[in-house]
N, C-alpha and C positions, 0 to 999 in steps of 0.2 A: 527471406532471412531478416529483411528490414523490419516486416511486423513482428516479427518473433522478438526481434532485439527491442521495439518499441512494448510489447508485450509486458517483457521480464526488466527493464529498465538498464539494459547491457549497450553500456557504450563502444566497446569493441568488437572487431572479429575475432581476436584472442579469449575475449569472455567468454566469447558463446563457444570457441572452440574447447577451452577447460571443462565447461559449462558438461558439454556433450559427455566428453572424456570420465566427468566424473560421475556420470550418470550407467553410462557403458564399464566402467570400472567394479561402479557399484552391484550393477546388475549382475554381473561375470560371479563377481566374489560369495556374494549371497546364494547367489545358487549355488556356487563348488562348497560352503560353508555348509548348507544344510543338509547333505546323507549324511558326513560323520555326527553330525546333531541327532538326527533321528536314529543312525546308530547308537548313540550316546543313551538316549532315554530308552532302545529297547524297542524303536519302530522300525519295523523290516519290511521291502517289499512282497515279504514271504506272509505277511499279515493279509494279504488282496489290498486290492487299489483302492476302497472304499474307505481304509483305512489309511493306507500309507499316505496318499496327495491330500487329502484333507488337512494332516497331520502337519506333512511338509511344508505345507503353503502355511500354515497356521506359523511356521519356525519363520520362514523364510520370511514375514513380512515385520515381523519387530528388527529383524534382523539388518533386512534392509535401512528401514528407516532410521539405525540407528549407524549402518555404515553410510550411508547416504550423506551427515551431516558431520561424519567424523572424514571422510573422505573430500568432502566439501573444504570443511577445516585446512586439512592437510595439503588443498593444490590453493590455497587462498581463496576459495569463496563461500565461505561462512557465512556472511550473513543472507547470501542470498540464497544458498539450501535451510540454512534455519527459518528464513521466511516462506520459503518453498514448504518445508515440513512442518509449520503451523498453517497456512493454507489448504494441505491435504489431507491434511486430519481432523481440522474444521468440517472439512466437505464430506468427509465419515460420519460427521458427529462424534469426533473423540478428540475435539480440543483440549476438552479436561487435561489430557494426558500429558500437555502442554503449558499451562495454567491459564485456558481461555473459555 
């Protein structure tokens, strides 16, 4: 845990326990978020799987990253999901999307 916390620059065991929490939060919600999504635009598992999980994970991952830093916000660690989600998007090649 000590590297972890030297890692990400997390002075406590409460950071890193938020840290987890809103990572496990985040994950939970995105995923129960995206069938009524994909119900929403009219993608059914009745479409075959070729279509459907492509489609999903396509929903799921703005999704994420966008409760990721709203979730972050909300337990008090903002700035260190905002720098979490400009580093992982960097690592995509879609900093653009971020203004980097």
């Amino acid at each position: 845990m000590n590297k972890l916390k030297q890692r990400w620059n997390i002075e406590s065991n409460w950071q890193l326990f938020i840290i987890f929490l809103v990572f496990a939060i985040t994950g939970s919600t995105s995923a129960k978020f995206a069938a009524p999504v994909t119900d929403l635009v009219g993608i059914t598992a009745d479409m075959g799987w070729y279509v459907y999980w492509p489609v999903r994970i396509l929903i799921i991952f703005p999704l994420y990253q966008v409760l990721l830093v709203l979730f972050g916000w909300l337990f008090g660690e903002f700035q260190f999901f905002w720098n979490f989600e400009k580093k992982m998007l960097r690592g995509m090649r879609l900093g653009f999307l971020v203004g980097e």
